[in-house]
MARDOBA-262315 format. One record per atom (N, C-alpha, C): residue number from 1; y, x, z; residue in three letters. Coordinates in nm, 2 decimals. Atoms other than C-alpha are relative to their C-alpha. Layout:
! residues N
   num        v        u        w   residuo
   NUM        Y        X        Z       Ala
...
END
This chain:
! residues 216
   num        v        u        w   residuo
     1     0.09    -0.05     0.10       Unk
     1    13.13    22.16     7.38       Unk
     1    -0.14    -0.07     0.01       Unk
     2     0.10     0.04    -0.02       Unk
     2    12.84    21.99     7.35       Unk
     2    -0.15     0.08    -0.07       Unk
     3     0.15    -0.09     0.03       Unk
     3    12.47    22.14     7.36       Unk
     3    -0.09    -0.08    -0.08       Unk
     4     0.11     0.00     0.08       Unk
     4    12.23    22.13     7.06       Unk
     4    -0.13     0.02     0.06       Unk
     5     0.16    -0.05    -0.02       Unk
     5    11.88    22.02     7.13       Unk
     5    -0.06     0.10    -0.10       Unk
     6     0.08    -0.12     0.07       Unk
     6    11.63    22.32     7.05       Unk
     6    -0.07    -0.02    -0.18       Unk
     7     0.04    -0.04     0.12       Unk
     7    11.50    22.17     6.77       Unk
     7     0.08    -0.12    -0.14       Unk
     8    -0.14     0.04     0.02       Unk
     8    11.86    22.06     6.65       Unk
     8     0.01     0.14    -0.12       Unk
     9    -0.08    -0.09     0.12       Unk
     9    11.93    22.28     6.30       Unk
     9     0.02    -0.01    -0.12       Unk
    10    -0.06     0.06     0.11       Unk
    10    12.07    22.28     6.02       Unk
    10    -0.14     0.07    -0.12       Unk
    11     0.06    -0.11     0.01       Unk
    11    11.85    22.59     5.88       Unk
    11    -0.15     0.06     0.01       Unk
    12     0.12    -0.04    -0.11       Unk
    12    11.46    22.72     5.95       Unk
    12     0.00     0.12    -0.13       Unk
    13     0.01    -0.10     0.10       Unk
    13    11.44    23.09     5.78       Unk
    13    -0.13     0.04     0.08       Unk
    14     0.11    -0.09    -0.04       Unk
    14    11.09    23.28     5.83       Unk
    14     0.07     0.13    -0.06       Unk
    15     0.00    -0.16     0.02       Unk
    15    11.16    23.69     5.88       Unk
    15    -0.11     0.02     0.02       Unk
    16     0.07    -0.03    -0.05       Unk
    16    10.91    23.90     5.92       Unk
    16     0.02     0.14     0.04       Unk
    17    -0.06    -0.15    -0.07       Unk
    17    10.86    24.25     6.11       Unk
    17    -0.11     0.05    -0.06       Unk
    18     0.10    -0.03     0.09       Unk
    18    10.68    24.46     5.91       Unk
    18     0.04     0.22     0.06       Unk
    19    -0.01    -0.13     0.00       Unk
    19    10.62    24.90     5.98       Unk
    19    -0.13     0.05     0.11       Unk
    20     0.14    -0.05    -0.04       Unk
    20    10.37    25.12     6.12       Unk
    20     0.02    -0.04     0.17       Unk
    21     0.02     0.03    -0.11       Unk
    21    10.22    25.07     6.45       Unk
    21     0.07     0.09     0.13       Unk
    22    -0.12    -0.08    -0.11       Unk
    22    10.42    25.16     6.77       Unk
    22     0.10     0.06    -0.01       Unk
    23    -0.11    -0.04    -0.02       Unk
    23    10.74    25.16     6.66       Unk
    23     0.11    -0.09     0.01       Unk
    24    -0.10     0.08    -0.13       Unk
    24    10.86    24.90     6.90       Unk
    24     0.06    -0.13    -0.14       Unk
    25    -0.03     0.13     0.11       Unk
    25    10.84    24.57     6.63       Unk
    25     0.00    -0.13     0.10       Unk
    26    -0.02     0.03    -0.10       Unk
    26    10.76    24.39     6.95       Unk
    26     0.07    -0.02     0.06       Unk
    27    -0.13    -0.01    -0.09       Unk
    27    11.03    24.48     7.16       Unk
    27     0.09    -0.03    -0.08       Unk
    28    -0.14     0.07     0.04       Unk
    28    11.27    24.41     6.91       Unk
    28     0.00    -0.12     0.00       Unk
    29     0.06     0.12    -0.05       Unk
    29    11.13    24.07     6.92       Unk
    29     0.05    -0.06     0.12       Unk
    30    -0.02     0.07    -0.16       Unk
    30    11.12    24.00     7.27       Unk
    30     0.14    -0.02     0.01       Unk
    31    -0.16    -0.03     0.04       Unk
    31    11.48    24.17     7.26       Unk
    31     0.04    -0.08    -0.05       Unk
    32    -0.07     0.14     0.04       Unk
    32    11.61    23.92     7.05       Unk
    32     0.02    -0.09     0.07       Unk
    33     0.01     0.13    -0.05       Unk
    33    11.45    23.64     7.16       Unk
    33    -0.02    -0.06     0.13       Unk
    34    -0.01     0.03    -0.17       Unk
    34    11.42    23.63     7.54       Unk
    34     0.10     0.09     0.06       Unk
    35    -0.05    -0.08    -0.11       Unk
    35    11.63    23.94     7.65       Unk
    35    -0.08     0.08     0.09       Unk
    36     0.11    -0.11    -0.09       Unk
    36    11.32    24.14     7.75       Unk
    36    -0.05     0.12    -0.08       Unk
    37     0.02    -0.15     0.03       Unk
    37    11.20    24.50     7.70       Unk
    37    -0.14     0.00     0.09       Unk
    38     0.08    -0.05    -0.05       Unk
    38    10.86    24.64     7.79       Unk
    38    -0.05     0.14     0.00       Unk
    39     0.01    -0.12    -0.04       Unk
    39    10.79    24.98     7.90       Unk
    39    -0.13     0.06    -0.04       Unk
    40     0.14    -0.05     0.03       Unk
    40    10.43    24.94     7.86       Unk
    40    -0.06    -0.07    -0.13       Unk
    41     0.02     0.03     0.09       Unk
    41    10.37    24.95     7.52       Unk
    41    -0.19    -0.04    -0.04       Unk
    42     0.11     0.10    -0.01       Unk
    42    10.06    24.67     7.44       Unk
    42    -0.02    -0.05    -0.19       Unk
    43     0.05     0.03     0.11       Unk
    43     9.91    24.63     7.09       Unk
    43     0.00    -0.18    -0.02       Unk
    44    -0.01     0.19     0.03       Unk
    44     9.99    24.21     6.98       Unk
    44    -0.10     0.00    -0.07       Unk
    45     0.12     0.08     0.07       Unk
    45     9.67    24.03     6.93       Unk
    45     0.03    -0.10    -0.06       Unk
    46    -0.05     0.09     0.05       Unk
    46     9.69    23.81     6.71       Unk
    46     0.14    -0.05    -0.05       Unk
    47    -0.11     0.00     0.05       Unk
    47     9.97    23.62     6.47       Unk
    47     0.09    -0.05     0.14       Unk
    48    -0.09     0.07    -0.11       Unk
    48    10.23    23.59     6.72       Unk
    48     0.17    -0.04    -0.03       Unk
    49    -0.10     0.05     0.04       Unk
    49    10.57    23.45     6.65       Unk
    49     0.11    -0.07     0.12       Unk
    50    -0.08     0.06    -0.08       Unk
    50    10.91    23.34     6.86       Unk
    50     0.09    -0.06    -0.08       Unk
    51    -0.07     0.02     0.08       Unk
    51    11.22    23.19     6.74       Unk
    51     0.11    -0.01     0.08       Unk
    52    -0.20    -0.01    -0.03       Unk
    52    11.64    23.20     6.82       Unk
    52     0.06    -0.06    -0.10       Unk
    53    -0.10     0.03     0.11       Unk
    53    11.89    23.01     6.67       Unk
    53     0.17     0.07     0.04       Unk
    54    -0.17    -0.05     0.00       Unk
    54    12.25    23.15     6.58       Unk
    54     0.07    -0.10    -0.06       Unk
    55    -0.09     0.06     0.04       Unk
    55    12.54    23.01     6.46       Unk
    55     0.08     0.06    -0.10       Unk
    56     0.01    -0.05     0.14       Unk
    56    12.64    23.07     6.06       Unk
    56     0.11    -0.06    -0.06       Unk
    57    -0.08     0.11     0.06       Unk
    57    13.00    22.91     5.97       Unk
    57    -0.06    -0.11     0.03       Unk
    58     0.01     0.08    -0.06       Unk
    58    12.94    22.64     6.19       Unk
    58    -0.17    -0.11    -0.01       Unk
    59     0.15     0.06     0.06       Unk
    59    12.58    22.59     6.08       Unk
    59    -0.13     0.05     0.18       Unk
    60     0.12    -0.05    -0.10       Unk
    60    12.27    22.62     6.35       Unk
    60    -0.11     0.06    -0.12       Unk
    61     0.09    -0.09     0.08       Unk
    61    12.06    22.92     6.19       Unk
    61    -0.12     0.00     0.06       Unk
    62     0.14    -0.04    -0.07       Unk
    62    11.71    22.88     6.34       Unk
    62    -0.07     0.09    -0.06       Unk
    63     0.06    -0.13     0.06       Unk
    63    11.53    23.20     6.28       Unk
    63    -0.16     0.01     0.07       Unk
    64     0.15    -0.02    -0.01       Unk
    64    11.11    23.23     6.28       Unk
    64     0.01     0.12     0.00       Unk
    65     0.08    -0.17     0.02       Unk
    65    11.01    23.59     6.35       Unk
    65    -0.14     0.02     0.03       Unk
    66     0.17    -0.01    -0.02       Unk
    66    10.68    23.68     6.28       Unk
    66    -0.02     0.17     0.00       Unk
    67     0.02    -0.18    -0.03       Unk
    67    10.56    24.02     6.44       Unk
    67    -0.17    -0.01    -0.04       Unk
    68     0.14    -0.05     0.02       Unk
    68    10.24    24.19     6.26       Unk
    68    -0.09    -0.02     0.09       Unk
    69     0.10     0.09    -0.08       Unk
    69    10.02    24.12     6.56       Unk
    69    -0.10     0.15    -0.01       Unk
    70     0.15    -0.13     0.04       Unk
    70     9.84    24.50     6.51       Unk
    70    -0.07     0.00    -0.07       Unk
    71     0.05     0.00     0.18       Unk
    71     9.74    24.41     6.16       Unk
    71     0.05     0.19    -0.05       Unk
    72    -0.03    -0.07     0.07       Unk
    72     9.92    24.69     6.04       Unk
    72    -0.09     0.15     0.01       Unk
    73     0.12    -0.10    -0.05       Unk
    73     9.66    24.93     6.21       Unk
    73    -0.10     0.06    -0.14       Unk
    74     0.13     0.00     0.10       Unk
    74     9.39    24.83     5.94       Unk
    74     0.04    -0.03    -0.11       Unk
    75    -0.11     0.01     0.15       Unk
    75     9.66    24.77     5.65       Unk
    75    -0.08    -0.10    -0.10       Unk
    76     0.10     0.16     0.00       Unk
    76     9.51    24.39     5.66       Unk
    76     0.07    -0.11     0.04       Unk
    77    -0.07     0.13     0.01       Unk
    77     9.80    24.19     5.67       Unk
    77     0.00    -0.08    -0.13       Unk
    78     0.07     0.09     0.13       Unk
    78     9.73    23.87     5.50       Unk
    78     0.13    -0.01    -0.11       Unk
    79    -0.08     0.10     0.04       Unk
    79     9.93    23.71     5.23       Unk
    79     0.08    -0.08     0.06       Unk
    80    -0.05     0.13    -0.04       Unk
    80     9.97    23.41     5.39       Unk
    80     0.12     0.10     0.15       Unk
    81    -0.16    -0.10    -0.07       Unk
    81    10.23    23.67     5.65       Unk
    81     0.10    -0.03    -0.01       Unk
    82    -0.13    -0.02     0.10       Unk
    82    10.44    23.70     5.39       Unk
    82     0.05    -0.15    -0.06       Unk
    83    -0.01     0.12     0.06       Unk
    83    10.44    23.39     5.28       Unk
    83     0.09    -0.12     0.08       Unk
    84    -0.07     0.13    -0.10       Unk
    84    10.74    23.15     5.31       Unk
    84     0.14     0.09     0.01       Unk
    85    -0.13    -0.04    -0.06       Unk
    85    10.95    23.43     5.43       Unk
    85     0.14     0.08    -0.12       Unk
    86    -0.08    -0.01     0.07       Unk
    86    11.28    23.48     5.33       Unk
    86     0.08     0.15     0.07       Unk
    87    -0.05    -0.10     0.01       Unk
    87    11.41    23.81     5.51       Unk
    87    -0.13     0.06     0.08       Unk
    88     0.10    -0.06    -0.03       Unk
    88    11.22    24.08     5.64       Unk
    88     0.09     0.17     0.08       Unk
    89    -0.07    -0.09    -0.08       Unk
    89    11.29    24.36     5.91       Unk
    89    -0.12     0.11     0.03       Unk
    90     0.11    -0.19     0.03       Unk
    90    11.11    24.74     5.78       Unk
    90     0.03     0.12     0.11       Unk
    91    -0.04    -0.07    -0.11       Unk
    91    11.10    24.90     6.14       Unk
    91    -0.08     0.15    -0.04       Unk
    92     0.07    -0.12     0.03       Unk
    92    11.05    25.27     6.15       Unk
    92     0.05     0.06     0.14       Unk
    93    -0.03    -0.04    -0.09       Unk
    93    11.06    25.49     6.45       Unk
    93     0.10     0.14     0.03       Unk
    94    -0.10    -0.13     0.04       Unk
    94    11.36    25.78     6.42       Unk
    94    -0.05     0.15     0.08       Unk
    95     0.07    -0.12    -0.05       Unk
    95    11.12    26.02     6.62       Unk
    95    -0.12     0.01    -0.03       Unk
    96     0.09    -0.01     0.10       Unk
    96    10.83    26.01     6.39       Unk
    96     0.06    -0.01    -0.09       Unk
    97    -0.04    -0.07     0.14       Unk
    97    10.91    26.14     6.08       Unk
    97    -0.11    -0.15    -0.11       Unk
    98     0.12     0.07     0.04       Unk
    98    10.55    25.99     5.97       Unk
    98     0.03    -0.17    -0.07       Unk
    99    -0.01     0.15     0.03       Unk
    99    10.63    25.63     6.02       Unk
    99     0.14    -0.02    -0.11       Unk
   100    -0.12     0.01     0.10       Unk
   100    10.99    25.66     5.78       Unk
   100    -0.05     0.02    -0.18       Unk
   101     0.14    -0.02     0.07       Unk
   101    10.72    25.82     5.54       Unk
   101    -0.07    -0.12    -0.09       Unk
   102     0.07     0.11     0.05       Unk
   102    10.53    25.50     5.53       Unk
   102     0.05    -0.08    -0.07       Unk
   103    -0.10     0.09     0.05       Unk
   103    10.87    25.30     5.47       Unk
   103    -0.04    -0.06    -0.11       Unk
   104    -0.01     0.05     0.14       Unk
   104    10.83    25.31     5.11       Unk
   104    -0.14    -0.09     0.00       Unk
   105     0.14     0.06    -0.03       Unk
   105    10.44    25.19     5.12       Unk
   105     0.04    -0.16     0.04       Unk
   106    -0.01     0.11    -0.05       Unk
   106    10.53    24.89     5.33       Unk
   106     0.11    -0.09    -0.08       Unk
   107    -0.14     0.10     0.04       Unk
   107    10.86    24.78     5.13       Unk
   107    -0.09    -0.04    -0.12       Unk
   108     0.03     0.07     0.12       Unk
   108    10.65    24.79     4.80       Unk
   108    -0.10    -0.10     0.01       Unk
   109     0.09     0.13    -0.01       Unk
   109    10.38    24.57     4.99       Unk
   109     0.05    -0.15     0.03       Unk
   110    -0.15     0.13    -0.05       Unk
   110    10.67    24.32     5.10       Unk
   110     0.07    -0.01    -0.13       Unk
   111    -0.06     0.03     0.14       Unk
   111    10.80    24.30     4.74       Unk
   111    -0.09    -0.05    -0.11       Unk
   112     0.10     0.06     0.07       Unk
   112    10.44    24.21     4.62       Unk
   112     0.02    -0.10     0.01       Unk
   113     0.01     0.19    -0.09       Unk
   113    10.42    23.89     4.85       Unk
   113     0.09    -0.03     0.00       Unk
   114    -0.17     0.09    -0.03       Unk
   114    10.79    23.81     4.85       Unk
   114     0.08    -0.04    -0.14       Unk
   115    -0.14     0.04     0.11       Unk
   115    11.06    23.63     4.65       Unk
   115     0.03     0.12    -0.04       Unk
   116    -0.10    -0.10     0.04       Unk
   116    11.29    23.88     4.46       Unk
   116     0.13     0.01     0.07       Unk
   117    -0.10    -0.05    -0.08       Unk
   117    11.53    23.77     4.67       Unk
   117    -0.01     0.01     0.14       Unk
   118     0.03    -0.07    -0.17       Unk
   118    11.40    23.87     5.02       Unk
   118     0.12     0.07     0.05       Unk
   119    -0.07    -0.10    -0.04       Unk
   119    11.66    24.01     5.27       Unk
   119    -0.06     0.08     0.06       Unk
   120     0.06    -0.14    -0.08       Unk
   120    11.56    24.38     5.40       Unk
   120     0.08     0.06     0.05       Unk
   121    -0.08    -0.06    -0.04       Unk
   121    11.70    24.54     5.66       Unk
   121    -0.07     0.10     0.07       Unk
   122     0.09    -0.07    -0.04       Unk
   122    11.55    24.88     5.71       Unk
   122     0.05     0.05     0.17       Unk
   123    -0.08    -0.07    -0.13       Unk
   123    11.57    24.96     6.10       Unk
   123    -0.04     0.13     0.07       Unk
   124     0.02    -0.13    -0.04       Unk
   124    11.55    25.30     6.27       Unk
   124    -0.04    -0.06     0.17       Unk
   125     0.02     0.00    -0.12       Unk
   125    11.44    25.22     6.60       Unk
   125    -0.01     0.10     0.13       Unk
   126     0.05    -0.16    -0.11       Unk
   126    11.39    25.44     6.93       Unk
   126     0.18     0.08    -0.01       Unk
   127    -0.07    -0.09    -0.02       Unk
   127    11.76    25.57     6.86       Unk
   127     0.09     0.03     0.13       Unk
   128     0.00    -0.07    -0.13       Unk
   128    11.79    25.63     7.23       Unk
   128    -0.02     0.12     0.05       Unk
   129     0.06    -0.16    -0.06       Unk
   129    11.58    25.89     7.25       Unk
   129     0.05     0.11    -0.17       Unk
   130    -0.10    -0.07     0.10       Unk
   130    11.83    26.12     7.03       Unk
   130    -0.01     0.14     0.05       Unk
   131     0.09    -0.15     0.01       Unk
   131    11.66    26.46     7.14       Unk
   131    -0.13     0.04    -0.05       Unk
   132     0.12     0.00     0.12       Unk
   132    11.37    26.37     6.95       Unk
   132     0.01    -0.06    -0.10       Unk
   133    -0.01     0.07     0.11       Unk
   133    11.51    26.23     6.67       Unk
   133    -0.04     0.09    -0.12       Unk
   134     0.05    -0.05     0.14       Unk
   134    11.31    26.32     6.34       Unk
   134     0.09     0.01    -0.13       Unk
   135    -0.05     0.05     0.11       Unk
   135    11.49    26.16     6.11       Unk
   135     0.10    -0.07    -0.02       Unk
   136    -0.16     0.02    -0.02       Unk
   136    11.85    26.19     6.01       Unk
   136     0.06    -0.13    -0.08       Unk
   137    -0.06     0.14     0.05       Unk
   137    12.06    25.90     5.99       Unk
   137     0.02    -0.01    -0.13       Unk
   138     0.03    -0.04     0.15       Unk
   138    12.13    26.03     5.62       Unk
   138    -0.12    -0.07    -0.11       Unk
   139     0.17     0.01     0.06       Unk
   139    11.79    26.04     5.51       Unk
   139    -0.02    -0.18    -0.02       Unk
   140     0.05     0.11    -0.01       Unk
   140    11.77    25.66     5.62       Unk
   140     0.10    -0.08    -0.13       Unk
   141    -0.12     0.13     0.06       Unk
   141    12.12    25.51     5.47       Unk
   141    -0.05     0.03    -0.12       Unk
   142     0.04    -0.02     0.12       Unk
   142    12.01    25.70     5.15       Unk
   142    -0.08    -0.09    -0.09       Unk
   143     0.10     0.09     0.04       Unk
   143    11.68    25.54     5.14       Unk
   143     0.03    -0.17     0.01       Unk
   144    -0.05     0.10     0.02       Unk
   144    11.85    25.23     5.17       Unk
   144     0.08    -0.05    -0.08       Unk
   145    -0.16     0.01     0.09       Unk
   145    12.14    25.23     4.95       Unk
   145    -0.09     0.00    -0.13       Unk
   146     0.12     0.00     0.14       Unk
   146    11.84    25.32     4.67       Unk
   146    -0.09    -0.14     0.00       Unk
   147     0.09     0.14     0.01       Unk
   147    11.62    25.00     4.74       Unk
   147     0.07    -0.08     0.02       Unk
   148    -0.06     0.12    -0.01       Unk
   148    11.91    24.80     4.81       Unk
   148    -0.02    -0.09     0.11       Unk
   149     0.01     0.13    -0.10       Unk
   149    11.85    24.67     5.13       Unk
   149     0.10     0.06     0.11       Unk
   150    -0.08    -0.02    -0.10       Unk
   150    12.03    24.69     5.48       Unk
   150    -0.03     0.07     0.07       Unk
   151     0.05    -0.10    -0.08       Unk
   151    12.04    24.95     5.70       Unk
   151     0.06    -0.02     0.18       Unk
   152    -0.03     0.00    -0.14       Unk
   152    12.06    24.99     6.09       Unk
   152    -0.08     0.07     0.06       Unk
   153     0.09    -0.04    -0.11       Unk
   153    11.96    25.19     6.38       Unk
   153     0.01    -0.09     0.13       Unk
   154     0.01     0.09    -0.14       Unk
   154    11.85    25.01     6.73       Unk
   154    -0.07     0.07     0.11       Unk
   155     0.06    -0.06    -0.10       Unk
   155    11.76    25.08     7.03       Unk
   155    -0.07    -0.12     0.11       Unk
   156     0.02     0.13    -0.05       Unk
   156    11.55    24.77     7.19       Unk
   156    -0.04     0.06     0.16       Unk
   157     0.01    -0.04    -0.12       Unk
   157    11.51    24.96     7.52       Unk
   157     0.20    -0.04     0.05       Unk
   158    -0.16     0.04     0.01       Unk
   158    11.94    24.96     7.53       Unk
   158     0.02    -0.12    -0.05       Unk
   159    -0.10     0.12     0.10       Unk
   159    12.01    24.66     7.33       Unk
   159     0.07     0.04    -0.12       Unk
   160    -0.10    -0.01     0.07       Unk
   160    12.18    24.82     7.08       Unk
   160    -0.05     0.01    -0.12       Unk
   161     0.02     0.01     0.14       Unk
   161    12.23    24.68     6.74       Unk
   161    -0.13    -0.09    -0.03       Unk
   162     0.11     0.06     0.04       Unk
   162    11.93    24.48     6.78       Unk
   162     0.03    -0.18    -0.05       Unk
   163    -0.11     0.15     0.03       Unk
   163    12.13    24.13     6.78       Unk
   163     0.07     0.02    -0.15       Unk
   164    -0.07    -0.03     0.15       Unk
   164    12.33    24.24     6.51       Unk
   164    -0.07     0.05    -0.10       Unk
   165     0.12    -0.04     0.08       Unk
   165    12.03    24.37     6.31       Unk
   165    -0.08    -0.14    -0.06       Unk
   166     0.08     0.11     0.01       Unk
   166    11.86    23.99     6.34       Unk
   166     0.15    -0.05    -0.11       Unk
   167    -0.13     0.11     0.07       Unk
   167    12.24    23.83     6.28       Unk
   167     0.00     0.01    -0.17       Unk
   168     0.00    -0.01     0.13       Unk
   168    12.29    24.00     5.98       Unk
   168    -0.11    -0.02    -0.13       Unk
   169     0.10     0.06     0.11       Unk
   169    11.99    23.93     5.80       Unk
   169    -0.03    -0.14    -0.02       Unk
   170    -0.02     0.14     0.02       Unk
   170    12.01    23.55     5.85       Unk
   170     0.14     0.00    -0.05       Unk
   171    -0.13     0.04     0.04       Unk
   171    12.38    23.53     5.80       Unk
   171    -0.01     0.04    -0.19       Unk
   172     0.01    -0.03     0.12       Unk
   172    12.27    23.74     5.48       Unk
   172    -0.07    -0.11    -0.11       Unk
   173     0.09     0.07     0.06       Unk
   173    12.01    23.50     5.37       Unk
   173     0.04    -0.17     0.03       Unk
   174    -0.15     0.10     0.02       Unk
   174    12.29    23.20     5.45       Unk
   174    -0.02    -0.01    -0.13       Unk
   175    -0.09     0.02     0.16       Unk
   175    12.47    23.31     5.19       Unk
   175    -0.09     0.00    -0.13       Unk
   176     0.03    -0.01     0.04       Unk
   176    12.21    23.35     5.00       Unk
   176    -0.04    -0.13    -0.11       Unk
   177     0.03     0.17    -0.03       Unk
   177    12.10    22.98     5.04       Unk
   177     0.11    -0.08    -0.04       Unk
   178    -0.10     0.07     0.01       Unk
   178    12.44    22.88     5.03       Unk
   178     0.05    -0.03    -0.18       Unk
   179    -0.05    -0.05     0.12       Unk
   179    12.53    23.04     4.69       Unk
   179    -0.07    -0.09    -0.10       Unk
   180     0.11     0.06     0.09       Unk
   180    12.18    22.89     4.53       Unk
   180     0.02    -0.18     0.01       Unk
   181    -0.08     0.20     0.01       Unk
   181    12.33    22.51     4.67       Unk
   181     0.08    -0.01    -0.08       Unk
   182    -0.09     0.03     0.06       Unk
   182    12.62    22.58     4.52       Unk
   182    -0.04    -0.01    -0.18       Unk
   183     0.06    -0.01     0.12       Unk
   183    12.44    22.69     4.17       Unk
   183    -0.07    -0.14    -0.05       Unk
   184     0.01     0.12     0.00       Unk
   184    12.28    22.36     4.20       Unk
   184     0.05    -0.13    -0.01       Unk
   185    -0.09     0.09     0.01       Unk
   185    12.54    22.14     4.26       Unk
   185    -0.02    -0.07     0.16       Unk
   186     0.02     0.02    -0.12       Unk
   186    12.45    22.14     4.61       Unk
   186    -0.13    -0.12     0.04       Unk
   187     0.12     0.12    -0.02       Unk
   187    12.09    21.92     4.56       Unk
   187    -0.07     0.08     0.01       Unk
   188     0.15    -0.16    -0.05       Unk
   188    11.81    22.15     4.75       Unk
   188    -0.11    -0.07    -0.11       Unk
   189     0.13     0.06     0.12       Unk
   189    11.57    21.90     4.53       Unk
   189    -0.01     0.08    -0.16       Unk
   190    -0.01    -0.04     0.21       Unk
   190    11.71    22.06     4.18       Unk
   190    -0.04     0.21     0.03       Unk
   191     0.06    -0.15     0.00       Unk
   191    11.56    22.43     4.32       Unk
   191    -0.10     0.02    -0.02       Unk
   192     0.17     0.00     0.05       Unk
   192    11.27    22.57     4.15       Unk
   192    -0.09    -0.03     0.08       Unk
   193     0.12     0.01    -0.02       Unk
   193    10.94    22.49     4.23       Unk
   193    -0.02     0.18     0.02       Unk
   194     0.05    -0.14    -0.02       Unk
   194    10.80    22.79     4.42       Unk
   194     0.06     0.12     0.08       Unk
   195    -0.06    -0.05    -0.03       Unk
   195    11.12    22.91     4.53       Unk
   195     0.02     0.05     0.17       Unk
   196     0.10    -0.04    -0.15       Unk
   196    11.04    23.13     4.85       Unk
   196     0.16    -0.03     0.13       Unk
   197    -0.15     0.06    -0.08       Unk
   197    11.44    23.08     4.99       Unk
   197    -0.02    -0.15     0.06       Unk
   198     0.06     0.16    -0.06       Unk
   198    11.33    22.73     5.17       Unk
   198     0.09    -0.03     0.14       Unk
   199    -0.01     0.07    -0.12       Unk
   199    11.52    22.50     5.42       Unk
   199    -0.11    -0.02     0.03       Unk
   200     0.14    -0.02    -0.06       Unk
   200    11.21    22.50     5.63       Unk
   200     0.06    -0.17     0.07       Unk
   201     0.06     0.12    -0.10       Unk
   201    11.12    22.18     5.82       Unk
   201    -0.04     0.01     0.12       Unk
   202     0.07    -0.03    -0.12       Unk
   202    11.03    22.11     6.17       Unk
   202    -0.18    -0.01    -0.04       Unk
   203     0.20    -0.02     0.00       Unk
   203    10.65    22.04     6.02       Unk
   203    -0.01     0.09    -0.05       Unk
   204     0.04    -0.12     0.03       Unk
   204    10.65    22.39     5.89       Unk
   204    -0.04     0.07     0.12       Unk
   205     0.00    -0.11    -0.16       Unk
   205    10.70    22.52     6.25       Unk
   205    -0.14    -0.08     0.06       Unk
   206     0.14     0.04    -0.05       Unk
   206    10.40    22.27     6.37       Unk
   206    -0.10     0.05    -0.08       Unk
   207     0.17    -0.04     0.07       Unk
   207    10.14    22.39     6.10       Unk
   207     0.02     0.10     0.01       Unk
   208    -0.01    -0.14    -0.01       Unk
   208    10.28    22.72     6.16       Unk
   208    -0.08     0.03     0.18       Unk
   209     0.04    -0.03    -0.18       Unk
   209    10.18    22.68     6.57       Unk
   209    -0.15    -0.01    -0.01       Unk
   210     0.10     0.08    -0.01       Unk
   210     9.87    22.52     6.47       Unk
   210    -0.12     0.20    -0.05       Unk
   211     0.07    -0.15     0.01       Unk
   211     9.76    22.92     6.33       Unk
   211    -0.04     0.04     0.11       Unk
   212     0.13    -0.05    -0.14       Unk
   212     9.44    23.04     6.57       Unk
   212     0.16     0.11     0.04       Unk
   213    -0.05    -0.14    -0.12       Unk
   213     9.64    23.32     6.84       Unk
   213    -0.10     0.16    -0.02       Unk
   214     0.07    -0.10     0.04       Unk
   214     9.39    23.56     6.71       Unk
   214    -0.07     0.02    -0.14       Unk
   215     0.07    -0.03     0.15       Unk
   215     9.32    23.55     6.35       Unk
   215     0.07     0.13    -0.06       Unk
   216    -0.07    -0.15     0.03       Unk
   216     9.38    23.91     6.20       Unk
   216    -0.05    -0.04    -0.14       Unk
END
């Protein structure tokens, strides 16, 4: 089998992590993309961003995740955030009530700045700690099944469902991609102008690195 250099893909999708402060948007991050968890929860200065590729029907899915960076504090996330991205992961904490609350707030601010076709996958986070759970699984699939986006609980202390929470919203936004080639005639050039679904480029990811580490 031979190994794909790192910046070997077929694919570049920008997500983003979008919900109120401290409810572990970070750790799902890390989680993903290194296999690490931290205990001691640390406010992200500045835009910070990693990346993972999967594998999509034989395609390399390189995935950009951009975590708030403790913007969401001062409810001063820019545009330019949102901008580009094609799915988007609306974390909520299932032992605050409060932050599930905000959900809606945050989805209609991510539907300002986004395509129409953004994938959303709302996640429940913290569902480890299931003696303080606020907020019944119900409640969530409901609010999901109404806005039409995807639902999942995780637990980025355990691992669980956090992989599969990332997967499915690239594999979602594939097909997405795939569907809109096919609509075409398979020429990415004959897709509207403007259109936020984008095979990204490696010089996206360079002008994207080139963003200060602390601009809020």
């Amino acid at each position: 089998m031979s190994i794909r250099a790192d910046d070997d893909y077929d694919y570049l999708f920008k997500v983003v992590l979008i919900g109120d402060s401290g409810v572990g948007k970070s750790n799902l991050l890390s989680r993903f993309t290194r296999n690490e968890f931290s205990l001691e929860s640390k406010s992200t200065i500045g835009v910070e961003f990693a990346t993972r590729s999967i594998n999509v029907d034989d395609k390399v899915i390189k995935a950009q995740i951009w975590d708030t960076a403790g913007q969401e504090r001062y409810r001063a996330i820019t545009s330019a955030y949102y901008r580009g991205a094609v799915g988007a992961l609306l974390v909520y904490d299932v032992t605050r009530h409060i932050t599930f609350e905000n959900v809606e707030r945050w989805l209609k601010e991510l539907r300002a700045h986004t395509d129409s076709n953004i994938v959303i996958m709302l996640v429940g986070n913290k569902a480890d700690l299931r003696h303080l759970r606020a907020v019944p699984t119900e409640d969530a699939q409901a609010f999901a099944e109404r806005e039409n986006s995807f639902f999942m609980e995780t637990s980025a202390l355990e691992s669980m469902n956090v992989g599969n929470a990332f997967t499915e919203v690239l594999t979602q936004i594939y097909r997405v991609v795939s569907k809109k080639a096919l609509e075409v005639g398979d020429n990415p050039s004959a897709v509207p102008d403007g259109q936020t679904i984008n095979m990204g480029t490696k010089d996206d990811v360079s002008a994207m690195k080139k963003v200060g580490c602390c601009s809020v």
